[in-house]
N, C-alpha and C positions, 0 to 999 in steps of 0.2 A: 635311492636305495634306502632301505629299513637296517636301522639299528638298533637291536633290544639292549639297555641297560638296567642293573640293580642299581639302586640305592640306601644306603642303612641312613638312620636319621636317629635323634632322641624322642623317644617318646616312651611312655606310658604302658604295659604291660598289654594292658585291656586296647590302646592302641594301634593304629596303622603306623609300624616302624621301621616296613620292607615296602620299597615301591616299584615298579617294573614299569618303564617308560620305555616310549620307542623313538626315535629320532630318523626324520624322514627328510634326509638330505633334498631329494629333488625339491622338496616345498618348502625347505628351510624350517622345519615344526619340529617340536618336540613335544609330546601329548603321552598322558597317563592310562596305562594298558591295566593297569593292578596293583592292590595293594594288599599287607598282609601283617595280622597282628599278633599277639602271641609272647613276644619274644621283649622285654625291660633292654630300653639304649641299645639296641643293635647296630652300634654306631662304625662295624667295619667288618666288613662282606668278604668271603672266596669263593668260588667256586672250584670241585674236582670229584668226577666219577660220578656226576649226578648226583650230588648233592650240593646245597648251597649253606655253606658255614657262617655266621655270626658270631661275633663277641659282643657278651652282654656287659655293656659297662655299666657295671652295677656294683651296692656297696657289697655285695656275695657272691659274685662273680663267676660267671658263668662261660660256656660256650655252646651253642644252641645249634642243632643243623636241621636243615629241610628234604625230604625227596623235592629235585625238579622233577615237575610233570609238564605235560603241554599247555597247560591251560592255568595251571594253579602252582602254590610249594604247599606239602604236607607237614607240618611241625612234628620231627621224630622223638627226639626228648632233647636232654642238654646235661653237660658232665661240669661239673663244680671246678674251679682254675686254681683254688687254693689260694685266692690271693685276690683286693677290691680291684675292682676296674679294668678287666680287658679292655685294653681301646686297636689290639690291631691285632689280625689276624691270617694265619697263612696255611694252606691246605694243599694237600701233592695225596694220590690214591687212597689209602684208608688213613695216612695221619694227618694230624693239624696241629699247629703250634700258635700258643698266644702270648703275646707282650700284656705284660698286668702293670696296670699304673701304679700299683699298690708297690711294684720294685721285685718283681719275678719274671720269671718265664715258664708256663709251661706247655709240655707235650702229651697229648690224645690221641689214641687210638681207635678207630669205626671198627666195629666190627658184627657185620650184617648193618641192624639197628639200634646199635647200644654204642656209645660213644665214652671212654673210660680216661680217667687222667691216669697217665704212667709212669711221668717225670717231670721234676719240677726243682726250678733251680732259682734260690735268693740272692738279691744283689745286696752287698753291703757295701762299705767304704764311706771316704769322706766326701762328703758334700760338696756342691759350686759354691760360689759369692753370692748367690740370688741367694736371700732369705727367702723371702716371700714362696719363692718357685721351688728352691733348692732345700729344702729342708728334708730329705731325706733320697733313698732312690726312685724314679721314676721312668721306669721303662716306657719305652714308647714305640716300640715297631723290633718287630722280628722280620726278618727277610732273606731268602738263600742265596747264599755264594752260588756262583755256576760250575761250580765243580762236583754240586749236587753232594757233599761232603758237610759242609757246614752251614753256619746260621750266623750273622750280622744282627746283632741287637744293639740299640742305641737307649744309652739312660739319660736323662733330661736332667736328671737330679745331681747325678756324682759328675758330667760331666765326662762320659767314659763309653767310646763304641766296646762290647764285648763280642768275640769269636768263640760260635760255638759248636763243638762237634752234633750232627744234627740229629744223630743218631740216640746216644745217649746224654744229653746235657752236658757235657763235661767240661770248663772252660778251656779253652786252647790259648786264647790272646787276650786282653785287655790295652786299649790305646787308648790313652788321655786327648780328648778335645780339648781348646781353649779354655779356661776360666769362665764361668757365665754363659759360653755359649748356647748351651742347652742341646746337644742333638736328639734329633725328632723322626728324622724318614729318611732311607737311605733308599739306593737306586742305582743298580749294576750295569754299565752300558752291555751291552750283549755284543761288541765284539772286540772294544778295547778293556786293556786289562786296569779298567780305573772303576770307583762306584764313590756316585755322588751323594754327600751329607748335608739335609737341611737342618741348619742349628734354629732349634723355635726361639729362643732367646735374646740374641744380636741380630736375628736374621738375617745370616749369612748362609752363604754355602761352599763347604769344604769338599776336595779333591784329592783322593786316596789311591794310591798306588795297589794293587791285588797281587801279591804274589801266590806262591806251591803253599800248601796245608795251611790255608787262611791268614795268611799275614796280610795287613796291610799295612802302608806308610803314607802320611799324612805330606801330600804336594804343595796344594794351595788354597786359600782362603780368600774368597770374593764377599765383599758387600751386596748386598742385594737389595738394601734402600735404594731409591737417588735421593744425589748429592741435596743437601741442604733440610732434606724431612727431620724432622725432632719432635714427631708424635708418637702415640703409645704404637708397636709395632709386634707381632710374633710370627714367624716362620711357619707354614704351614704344610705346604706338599709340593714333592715336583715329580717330573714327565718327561721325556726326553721324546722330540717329534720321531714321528715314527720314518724319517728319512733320516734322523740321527743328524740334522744340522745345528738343532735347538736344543737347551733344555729351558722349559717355563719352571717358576717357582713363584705358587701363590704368597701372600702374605697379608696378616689382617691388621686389621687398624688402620696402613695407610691403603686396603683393599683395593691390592692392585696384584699386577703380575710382574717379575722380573724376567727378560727373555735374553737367554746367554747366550751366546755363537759357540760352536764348538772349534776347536782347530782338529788338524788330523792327527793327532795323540791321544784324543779326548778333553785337551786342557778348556777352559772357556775362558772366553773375553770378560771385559768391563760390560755388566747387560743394560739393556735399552726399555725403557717402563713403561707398560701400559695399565693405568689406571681401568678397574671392572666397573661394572654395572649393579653391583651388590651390597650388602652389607657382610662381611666377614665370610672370605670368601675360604673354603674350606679343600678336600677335594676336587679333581676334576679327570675329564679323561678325554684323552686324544684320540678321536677314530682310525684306526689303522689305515684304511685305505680311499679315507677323503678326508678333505681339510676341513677337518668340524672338529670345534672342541664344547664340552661340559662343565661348564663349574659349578657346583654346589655351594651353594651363601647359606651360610648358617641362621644366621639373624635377620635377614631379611626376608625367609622363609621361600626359597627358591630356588629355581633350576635354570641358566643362563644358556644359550646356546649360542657361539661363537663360530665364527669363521675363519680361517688360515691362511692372512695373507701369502704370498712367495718370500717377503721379509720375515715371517716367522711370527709376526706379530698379529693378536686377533682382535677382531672388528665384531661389536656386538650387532647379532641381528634381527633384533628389536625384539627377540621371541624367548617370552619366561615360562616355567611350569610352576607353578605352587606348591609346595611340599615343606611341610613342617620339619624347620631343625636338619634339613641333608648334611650330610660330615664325609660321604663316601660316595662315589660312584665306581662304577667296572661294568666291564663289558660282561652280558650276559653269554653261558661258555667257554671264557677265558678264565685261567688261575688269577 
């Protein structure tokens, strides 16, 4: 069976920064259908209503969308974020919302062919222990509660998940992560009421209770190393199998995966490692209805295609794509 995916990478304005690959499960391949240029760090992709949205992470920060067509994407314009560096981004019918590294968030409206910013909301407070990292805020992923109500935003910098009314920016909650943690990517099981936090920082990952009008409460905190590493290490993204027995979580430096068990609450285990095929390994995506997975290596300039053990754990199958800088995959169609 054929699988079309996006990928956003860094690149170059004047370069190919969107890539349209297909993954052909019976032959085990993954081959490049397209690419497309236009768009400065289009470093994190949505798709909704036939169009495909981009955050340009750039020092003037943008948000860029596309018409999908059958054959091409048409570059329709792009609406200013108020703030450096979108690096994530999230789209539902005519709005979009983007995490700015710069230590915002804001919300966009489509309307026709003109994409307009409408709300936008600064993060202030004090800082983590990381100097280096932490020296101011840095948001890093917007994401919606399933109550279709609110927004889970995660700061890197203050150390702080924020809840947000989704509608109007308005904050609801603020919940303090560990010291230094750094949270980075968050990820709602869809049927228990928990959502998982990758800390870029410790690379760990945190487990959050969801209650009514966006609360959450912080359950448990797992390491995601194995035992004995003491190389440079940062949390990168995670995925929950789509039989919901797994959740993977990439991590760079020691460029590997951590693969967690789930129990029947959603809590997870101590997880079990399998070192990747890459250098820094970035995004990746699990195919819904076969055991194939995607990782995107940032620095080694490539696209990995793995296979799904019944243990959860994946076996590389010898097959790369080339692509400059990838940070993102998704499935083509899906939000």
């Amino acid at each position: 069976m054929n699988h079309l995916l996006w990928i956003g990478s860094y690149a170059k304005k004047e370069e190919p920064g969107i890539y349209k690959v297909m993954v052909d499960t019976d032959a085990e391949a993954i081959a490049l259908k397209n690419r497309y240029s236009g768009v400065e760090n289009p470093s994190f992709l949505a798709e909704a209503g036939g169009f495909l949205y981009a955050a340009s992470e750039s020092m003037d920060g943008k948000a860029a969308f596309f018409q999908v067509q059958s054959d091409s994407l048409e570059l329709k314009g792009t609406a200013d974020s108020g703030e450096m560096g979108p690096c994530h981004i999230y789209a539902e019918d005519t709005y979009v919302w983007t995490a700015n590294y710069g230590g915002s968030v804001t919300k966009y409206e489509r309307s026709g062919e003109t994409l307009a910013r409408t709300a936008f909301s600064k993060h202030e407070g004090a800082t983590g222990p990381n100097e280096e990292r932490q020296d101011g805020p840095h948001v890093h992923s917007v994401v919606p509660f399933p109550d279709g109500k609110h927004l889970l935003v995660c700061d890197l910098g203050t150390d702080t998940l924020v809840v947000y009314d989704k509608e109007t920016l308005a904050v609801v909650k603020e919940v303090q992560a560990a010291p230094g943690a750094g949270p980075r990517m968050s990820l709602f099981h869809p049927e228990k009421s928990v959502v998982y936090v990758m800390n870029e920082l410790d690379s760990t990952v945190s487990v959050y209770k969801v209650g009514d009008g966006g609360m959450i409460t912080h359950l448990d905190t797992l390491a995601g190393l194995p035992d004995g590493y003491n190389g440079e290490h940062t949390g990168a993204d995670l995925q929950l199998s789509p039989d919901q027995r797994f959740l993977w979580a990439t991590i760079r430096g020691w460029d590997g995966v951590a693969v967690f068990d789930l129990e029947a609450d959603g809590s997870l285990s101590k997880p079990r490692h399998v070192k990747l095929d890459g250098k820094t390994p970035r995004s990746f995506y699990a195919l819904k209805t076969e055991p194939f997975l995607v990782v995107a290596f940032q620095d080694s300039n490539e696209l990995c295609l793995y296979k799904i053990e019944p243990n959860g754990l994946p076996t590389f199958t010898g097959k790369r794509l080339a692509v400059t800088a990838p940070v993102c995959v998704i499935k083509k169609g899906e939000k």
